[in-house]
N, C-alpha and C positions, 0 to 999 in steps of 0.2 A: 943390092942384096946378093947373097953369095946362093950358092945351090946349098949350102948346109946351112945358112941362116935361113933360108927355102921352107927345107926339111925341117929345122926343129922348129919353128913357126908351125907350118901346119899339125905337125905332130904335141901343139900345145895345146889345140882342143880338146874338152873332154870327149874321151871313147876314142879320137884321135887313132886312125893306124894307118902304116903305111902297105899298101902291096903292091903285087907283080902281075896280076894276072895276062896282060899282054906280052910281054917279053923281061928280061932283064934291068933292061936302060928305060923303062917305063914306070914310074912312079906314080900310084897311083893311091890319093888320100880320101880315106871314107869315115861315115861314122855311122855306126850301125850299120853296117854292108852300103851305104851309098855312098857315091862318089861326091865328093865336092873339090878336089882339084888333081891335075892330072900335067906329068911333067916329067921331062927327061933332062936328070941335074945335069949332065955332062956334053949337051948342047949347047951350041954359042950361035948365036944367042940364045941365052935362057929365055925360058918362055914358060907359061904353066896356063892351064885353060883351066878357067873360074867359070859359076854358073853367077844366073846377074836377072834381075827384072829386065822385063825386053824393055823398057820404056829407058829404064836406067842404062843399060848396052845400049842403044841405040846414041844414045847423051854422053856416053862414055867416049866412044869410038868419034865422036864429032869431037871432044873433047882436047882427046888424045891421038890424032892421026899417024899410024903408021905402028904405034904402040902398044895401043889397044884395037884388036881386030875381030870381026866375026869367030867365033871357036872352031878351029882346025877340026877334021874328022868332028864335029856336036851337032845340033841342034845351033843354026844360029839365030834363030830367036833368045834362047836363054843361055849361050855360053859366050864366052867372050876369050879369046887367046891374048896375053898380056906380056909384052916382050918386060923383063926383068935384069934388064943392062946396067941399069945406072941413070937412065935419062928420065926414069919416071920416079920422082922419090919413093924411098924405100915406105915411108907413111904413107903413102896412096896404096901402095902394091899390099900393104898388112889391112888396110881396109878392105879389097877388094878379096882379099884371101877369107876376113871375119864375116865380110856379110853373103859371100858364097857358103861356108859352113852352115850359116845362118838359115838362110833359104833350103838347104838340105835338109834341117833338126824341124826346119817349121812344117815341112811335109812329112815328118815322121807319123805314124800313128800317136795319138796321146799317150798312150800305155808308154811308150818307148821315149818320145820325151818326158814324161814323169819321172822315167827311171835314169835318164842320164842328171836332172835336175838334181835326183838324190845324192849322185856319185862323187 
């Protein structure tokens, strides 16, 4: 997966958007003000930190050694850092990006997932 095949992947969610709040080279994708992945395209290796059930990171990372790691600067309980090279197919990497958004929209207030439901 490229860094703009990255980008417009996470940016296909709904409410999807991308910002800056840490720096320029910091990518950071939310929906309704929260984070669900966070990544600096022009890193090599590409990498981008997903949040994840800890039971599922934990299965992950045993999984995928070296590939998928504890989440850089998070929470490692719930995030997981995901090298995006090439060596982990590009279907695993878009799974791990939808069920991160996922876990985001399902901790939203109901009012707020109602309202992206409608969108």
């Amino acid at each position: 997966m490229t860094p703009e095949e990255l980008r417009t992947f996470c940016l296909s969610f709904n409410a999807a958007v991308e910002d800056f709040p840490f720096n320029p080279e910091t990518s950071v994708f939310k929906v309704l003000g929260k984070l669900f992945a966070l990544t600096n395209l022009d890193a090599r290796p590409l990498t981008v930190n997903l949040k994840c059930e800890p039971e599922d990171a934990m299965r992950l990372r045993d999984e995928y050694p070296g590939l998928i790691v504890p989440g850089w600067h998070m929470n490692k309980r719930h995030w997981n850092t995901v090298t995006v090279d090439g060596e982990l197919p590009d279907r695993v990497v878009r799974e791990l990006i939808e069920d991160s958004y996922d876990l985001v929209v399902a901790g939203l207030p109901r009012a707020e997932r109602l309202r992206l439901d409608r969108s």
